[in-house]
N, C-alpha and C positions, 0 to 999 in steps of 0.2 A: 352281257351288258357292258358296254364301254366307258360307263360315269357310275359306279356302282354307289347305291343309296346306299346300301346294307353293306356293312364291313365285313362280315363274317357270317355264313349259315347259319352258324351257333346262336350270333347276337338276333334271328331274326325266329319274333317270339308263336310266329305260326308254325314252322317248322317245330320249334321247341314242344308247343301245345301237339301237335301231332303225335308227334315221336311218343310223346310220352303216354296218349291216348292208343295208340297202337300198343303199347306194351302192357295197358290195362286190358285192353281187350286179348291180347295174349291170357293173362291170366283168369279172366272172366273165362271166354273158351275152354279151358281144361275141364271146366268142371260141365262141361257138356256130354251126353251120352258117344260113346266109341260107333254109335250107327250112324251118327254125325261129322265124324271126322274127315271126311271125303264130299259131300254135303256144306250145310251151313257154315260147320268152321271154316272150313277151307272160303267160303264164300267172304265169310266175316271177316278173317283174319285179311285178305290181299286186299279187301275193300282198305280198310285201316292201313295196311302197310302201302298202299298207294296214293292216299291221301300225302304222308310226310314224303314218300317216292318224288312222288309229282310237285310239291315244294321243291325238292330239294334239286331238280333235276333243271328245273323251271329256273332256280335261284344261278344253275353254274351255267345255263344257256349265254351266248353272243349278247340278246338282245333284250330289251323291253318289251318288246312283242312275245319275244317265247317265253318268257317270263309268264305274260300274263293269256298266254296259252295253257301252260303248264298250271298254274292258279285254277284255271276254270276246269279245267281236267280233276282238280283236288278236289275241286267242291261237287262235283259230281262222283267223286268216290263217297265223299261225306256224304251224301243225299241217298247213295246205294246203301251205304251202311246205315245210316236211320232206320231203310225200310226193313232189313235183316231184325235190326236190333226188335221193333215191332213185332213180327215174325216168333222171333227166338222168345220172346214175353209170351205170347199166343201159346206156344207149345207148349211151355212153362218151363223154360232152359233156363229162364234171368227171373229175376225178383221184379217187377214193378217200378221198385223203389231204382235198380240197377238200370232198368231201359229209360227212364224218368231223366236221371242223373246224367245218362251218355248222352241221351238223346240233346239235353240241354248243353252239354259243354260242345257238340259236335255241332250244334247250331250256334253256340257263342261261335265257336272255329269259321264257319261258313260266313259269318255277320265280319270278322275280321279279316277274311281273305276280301271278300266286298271290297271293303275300307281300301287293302295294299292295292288292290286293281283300279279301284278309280281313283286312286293319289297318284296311279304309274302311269296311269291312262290319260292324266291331265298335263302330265311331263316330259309327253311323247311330242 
């Protein structure tokens, strides 16, 4: 981008909520069966770690545009990881309470990438 809104990756609070939501889901995952680790973890984990990826990737792009290419890409990693999360509840991997909880902060995350795309989208 060559008028950058955002001063720093750091200061920008989607990437933050990610990041940090990946690393829960790291920990969530461990306590998953070892016949899964090549399977669903693995599904779950890159879902997650490609959401803050594509943030962050989006964020050091040229342009507004890849920017908000990169954004839509995230929210389609979020949308993948929902349906896991569902999924991994079904099998009885996660607690209820646990797919309940992700499921609503990963669609707070999705309702906010919205928000950055059409504030960027109006600036173009």
């Amino acid at each position: 981008m060559s008028e950058k809104i955002i001063k720093s990756l750091f200061d920008l609070r989607i990437w933050v909520k990610a990041k940090d939501l990946a690393i829960l889901i790291y920990r969530l995952t461990k306590k998953f069966p070892s016949s899964e680790l090549f399977g669903l973890v693995s599904q779950i984990q890159r879902a997650a770690i490609s959401v803050a990826a594509n943030i962050a990737e989006g964020y050091y792009r040229q342009s507004t545009k890849e920017l908000i290419q990169f954004l839509v890409v995230a929210k389609g990693s979020a949308g993948e990881l929902i349906s896991h999360l569902f999924i991994s509840e079904n099998l009885g991997y996660i607690s209820k309470e646990d797919r309940d909880m992700l499921i609503e902060e990963y669609e707070g995350l999705i309702i906010s990438i919205n928000s950055l795309i059409k504030s960027l989208s109006s600036k173009k």
